[in-house]
C-alpha positions as CSV (number, residue, x, y, z in Angstrom):
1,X,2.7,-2.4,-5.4
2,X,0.2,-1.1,-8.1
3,X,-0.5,2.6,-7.5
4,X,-4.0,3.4,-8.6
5,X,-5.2,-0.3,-8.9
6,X,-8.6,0.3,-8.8
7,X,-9.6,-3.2,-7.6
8,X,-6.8,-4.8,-8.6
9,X,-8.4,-5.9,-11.6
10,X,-5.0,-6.0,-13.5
11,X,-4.4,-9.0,-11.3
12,X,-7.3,-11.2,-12.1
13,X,-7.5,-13.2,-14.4
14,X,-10.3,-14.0,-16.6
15,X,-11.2,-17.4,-14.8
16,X,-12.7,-16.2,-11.6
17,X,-10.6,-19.5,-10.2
18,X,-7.3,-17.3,-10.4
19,X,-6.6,-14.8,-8.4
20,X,-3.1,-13.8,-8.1
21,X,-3.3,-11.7,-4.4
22,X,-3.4,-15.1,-3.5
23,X,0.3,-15.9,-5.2
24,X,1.8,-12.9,-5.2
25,X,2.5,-10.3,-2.0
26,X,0.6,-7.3,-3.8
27,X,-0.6,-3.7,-2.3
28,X,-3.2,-1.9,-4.2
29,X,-3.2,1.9,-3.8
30,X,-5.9,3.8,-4.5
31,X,-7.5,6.7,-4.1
32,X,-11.1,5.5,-4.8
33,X,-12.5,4.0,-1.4
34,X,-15.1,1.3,-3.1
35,X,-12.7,0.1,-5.3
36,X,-10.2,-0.6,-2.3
37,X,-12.9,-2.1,-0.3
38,X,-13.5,-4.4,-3.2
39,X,-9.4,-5.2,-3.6
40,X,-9.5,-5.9,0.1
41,X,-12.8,-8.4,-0.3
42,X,-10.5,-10.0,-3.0
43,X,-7.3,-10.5,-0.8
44,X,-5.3,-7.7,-1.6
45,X,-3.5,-5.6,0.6
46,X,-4.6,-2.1,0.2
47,X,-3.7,1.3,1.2
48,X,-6.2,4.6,0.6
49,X,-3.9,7.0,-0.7
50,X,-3.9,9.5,-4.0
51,X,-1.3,9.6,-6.3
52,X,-1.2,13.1,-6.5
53,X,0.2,13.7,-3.1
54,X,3.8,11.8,-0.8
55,X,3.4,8.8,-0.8
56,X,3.4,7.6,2.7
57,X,5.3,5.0,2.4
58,X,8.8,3.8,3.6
59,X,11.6,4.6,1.4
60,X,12.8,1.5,0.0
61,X,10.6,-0.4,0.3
62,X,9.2,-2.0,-2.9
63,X,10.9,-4.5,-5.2
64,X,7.7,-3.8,-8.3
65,X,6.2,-0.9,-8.7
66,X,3.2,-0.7,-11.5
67,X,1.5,1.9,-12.3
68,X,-1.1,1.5,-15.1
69,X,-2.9,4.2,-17.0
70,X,-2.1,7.2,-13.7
71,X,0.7,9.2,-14.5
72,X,-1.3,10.7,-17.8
73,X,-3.6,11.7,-15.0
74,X,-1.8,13.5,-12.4
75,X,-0.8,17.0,-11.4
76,X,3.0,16.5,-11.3
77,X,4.3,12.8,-13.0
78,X,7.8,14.7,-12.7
79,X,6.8,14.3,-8.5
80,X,5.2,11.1,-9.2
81,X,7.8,9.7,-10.5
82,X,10.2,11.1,-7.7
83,X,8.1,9.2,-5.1
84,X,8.3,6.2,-6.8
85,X,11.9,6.2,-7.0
86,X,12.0,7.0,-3.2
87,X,9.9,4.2,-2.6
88,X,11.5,1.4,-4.5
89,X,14.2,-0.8,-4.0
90,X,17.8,0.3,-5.6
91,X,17.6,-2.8,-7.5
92,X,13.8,-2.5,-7.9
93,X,11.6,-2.8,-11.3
94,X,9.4,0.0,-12.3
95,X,6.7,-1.3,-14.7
96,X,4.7,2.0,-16.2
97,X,2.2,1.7,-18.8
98,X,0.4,4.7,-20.6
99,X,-1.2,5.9,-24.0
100,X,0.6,6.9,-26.9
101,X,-0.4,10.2,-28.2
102,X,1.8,9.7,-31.6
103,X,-0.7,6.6,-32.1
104,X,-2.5,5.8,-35.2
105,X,-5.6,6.1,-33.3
106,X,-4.5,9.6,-31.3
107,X,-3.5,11.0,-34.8
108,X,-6.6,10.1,-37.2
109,X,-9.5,10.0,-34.7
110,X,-10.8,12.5,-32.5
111,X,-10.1,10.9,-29.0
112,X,-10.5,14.1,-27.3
113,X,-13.8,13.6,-25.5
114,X,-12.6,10.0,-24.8
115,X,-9.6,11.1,-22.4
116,X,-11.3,14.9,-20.7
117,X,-9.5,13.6,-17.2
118,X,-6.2,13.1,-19.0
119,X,-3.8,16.2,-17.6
120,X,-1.1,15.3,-19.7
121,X,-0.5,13.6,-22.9
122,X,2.7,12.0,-23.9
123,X,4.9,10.6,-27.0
124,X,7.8,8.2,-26.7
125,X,10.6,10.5,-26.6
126,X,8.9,12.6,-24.3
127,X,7.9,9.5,-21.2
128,X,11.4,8.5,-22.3
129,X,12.9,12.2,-21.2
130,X,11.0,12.5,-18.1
131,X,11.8,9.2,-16.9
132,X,15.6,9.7,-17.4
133,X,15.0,13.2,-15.8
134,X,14.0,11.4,-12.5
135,X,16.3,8.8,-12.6
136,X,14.8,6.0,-14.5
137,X,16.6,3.9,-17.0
138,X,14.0,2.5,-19.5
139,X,15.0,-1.6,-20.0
140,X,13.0,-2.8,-22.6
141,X,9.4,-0.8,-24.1
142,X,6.3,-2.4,-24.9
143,X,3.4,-1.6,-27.2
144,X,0.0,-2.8,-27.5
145,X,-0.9,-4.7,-30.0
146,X,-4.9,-5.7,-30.0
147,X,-4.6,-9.1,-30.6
148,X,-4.3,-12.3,-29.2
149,X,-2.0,-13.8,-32.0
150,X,1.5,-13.9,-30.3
151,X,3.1,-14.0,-33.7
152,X,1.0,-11.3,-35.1
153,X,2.3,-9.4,-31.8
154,X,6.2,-9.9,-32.0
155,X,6.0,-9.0,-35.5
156,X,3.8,-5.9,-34.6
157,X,6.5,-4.9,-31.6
158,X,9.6,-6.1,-33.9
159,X,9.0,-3.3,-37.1
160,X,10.1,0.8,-36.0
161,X,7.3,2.4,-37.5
162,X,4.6,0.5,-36.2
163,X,6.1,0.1,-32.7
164,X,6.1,3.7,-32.2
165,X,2.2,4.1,-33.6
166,X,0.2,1.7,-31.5
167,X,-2.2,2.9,-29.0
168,X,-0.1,2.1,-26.1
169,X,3.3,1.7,-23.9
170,X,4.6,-0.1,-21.5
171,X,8.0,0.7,-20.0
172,X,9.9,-1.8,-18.0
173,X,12.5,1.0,-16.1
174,X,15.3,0.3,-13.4
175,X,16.3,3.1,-11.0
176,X,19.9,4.6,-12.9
177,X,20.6,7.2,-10.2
């Protein structure tokens, strides 16, 4: 499942040839009405639904949950974050990705008219917190590095400093209560 998909654009590739609704069993939730009428046109299952109220779903019922640039968006991520721990599997994965405001980039430039429908704005210890606060174990963190040199990358995510100053995370979390 991929809360606020859009169009489920994180699942196409580049090569209009791939198209992963067709590989894997993904939902798309959305809000946005065109965009799940275009997820639909491109095989996805899709539910209209906002993020920002229950989630009418079955408890239980999702081994992958991804949620990709949201929470930083919503009213309550604390209640976000409940509902997607309702929804998932015991054993499921919870794969969370959102910007870093201890970044370089947050820090030195002024992002502020860049991100006006961001409601909330979060560092590493503080995601980390609220995650643990609902019942989320983080397994392994991510940042982005802006490159597509692989070794450039591992080194980037391998040194303290600068994995905590990139623009963005990604959380890879298991349900821990």
């Amino acid at each position: 499942m991929d809360i606020g998909g859009g169009r489920g654009q994180l699942w196409w590739d580049e090569n209009p040839k791939i198209n992963y609704a067709n590989d894997l069993d993904i939902t798309i939730v959305d809000k946005d009405i065109g965009a799940i009428k275009i997820a639909k046109e491109w095989g996805f299952k899709t539910i209209k639904m906002s993020a920002n109220k229950p989630l009418l779903l079955s408890d239980n019922s999702f081994d992958t949950v991804v949620a990709s640039h949201i929470i930083e968006h919503l009213e309550s991520p604390y209640k976000f974050l409940l509902e997607v721990k309702r929804i998932m599997k015991s054993d499921g994965i919870l794969i969370l990705s959102l910007p870093n405001n201890s970044s370089w980039s947050h820090i030195f430039m002024d992002n502020s008219s860049e991100h006006l429908s961001h409601k909330y704005s979060f560092n590493n210890k503080g995601i980390v917190f609220l995650l643990k606060r609902t019942g989320f174990g983080v397994i392994k963190q991510y940042t982005v590095f802006p490159t597509k040199s692989k070794v450039a990358g591992i080194i980037w995510n391998s040194i303290p400093i600068l994995k905590t100053h990139w623009q963005d995370f990604t959380y890879i979390c298991k349900i821990t209560k």
